[in-house]
VEXKENU-462732 format. One record per residue (C-alpha): z, y, x; residue in one letter. Coordinates in steps of 0.02 Angstrom, whole numbers, plus 50000, padded with zeros to 5 digits. Example, Ala and Ser with C-alpha at 12.3 -4.5 7.8 and 13.67 -1.06 7.14 Angstrom:
503904977550615A;503574994750684S;
***
This chain:
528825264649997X;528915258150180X;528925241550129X;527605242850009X;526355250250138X;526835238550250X;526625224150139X;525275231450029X;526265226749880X;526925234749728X;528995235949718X;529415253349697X;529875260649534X;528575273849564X;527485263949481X;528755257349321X;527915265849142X;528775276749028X;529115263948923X;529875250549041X;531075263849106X;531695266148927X;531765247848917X;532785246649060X;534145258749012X;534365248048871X;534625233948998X;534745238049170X;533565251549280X;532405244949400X;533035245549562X;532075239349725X;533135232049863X;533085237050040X;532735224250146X;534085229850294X;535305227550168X;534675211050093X;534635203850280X;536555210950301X;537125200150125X;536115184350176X;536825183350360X;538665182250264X;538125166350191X;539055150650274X;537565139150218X;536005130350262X;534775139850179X;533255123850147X;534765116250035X;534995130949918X;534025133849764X;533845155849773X;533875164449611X;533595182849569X;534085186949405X;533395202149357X;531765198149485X;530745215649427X;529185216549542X;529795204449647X;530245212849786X;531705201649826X;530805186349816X;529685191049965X;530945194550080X;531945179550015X;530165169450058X;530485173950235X;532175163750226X;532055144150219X;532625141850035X;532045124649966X;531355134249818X;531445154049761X;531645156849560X;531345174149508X;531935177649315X;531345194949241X;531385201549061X;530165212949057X;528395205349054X;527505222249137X;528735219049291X;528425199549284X;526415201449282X;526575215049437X;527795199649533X;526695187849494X;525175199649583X;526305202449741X;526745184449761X;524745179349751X;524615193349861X;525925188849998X;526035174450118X;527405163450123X;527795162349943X;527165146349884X;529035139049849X;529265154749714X;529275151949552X;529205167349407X;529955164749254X;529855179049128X;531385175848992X;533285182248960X;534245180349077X;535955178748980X;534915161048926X;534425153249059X;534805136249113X;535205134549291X;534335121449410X;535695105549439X;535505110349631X;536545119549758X;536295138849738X;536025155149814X;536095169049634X;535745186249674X;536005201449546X;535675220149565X;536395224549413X;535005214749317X;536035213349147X;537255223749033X;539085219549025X;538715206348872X;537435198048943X;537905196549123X;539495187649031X;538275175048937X;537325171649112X;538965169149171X;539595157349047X;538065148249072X;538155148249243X;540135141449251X;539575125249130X;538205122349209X;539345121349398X;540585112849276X;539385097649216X;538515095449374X;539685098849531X;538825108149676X;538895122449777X;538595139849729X;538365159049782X;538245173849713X;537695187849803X;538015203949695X;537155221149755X;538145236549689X;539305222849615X;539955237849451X;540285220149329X;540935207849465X;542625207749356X;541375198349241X;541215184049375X;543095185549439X;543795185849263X;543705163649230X;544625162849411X;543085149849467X;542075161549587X;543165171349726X;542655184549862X;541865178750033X;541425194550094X;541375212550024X;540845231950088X;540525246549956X;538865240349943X;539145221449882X;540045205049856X;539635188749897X;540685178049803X;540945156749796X;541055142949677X;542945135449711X;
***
């Protein structure tokens, strides 16, 4: 709620309907992050942040995106499901400065195509177990057909086996409360 006062935005769940909330126990619950935290998993990054594309699968109100706006990504994607959550991101962002490099995208996750740049993923449990291993999949080709570098910075990693299981991503850094992991 702090950040939303601060911000006068809208990224709490407070605000998620009945029927979104259903939705996302089908899928995945919306969860906001907490900025202290997302400052503590970008500082273990070992990059230059204006050459990394930032993704957040699972973008919800787009809470995540603002903060990452205050980093010096050469562009922010946010990916969402849900088009209720998508329409309230795409009211913060219009609402927020900084955030003319984000871009919203309101589709499934498990099929989207990833930019052919160098990049920065983040996931807070955005996706079940089957289609976290379909975003995966797609992920992994896409590094496959067009080498480059690649992150993934997993909050409350519960499915990271899904990532660890081809042997292509390994652990940077780890606490209980994430994983970064690399592109070998």
């Amino acid at each position: 709620m702090e950040y939303d006062w601060e911000h006068r935005v809208d990224t709490t769940a407070a605000t998620v309907s009945a029927r979104d909330r259903f939705i996302g126990l089908l899928n995945s619950p919306y969860q906001a992050t907490d900025p202290e935290l997302f400052k503590e998993m970008m500082a273990e990054l070992p990059v230059r942040f204006e050459e990394f594309t930032f993704i957040d699968v699972g973008s919800g109100k787009g809470r995540t995106l603002l903060i990452a706006a205050d980093y010096s990504f050469r562009r922010i994607v946010g990916i969402e499901l849900l088009p209720a959550l998508h329409r309230v991101a795409q009211q913060n962002i219009a609402s927020y400065p900084r955030t003319g490099q984000i871009e919203l995208i309101c589709t499934d996750a498990s099929f989207f195509q990833f930019p052919a740049e160098p990049l920065v993923i983040y996931l807070f449990n955005p996706l079940p177990r089957l289609s976290l291993v379909k975003m995966v999949t797609n992920l992994e080709r896409s590094l496959l057909s067009s080498p480059r570098a690649a992150w993934i910075v997993y909050h409350n990693p519960l499915e990271q086996d899904v990532i660890l299981q081809s042997g292509r991503f390994r652990k940077a850094a780890a606490t209980n409360s994430y994983s970064v992991l690399v592109w070998k």
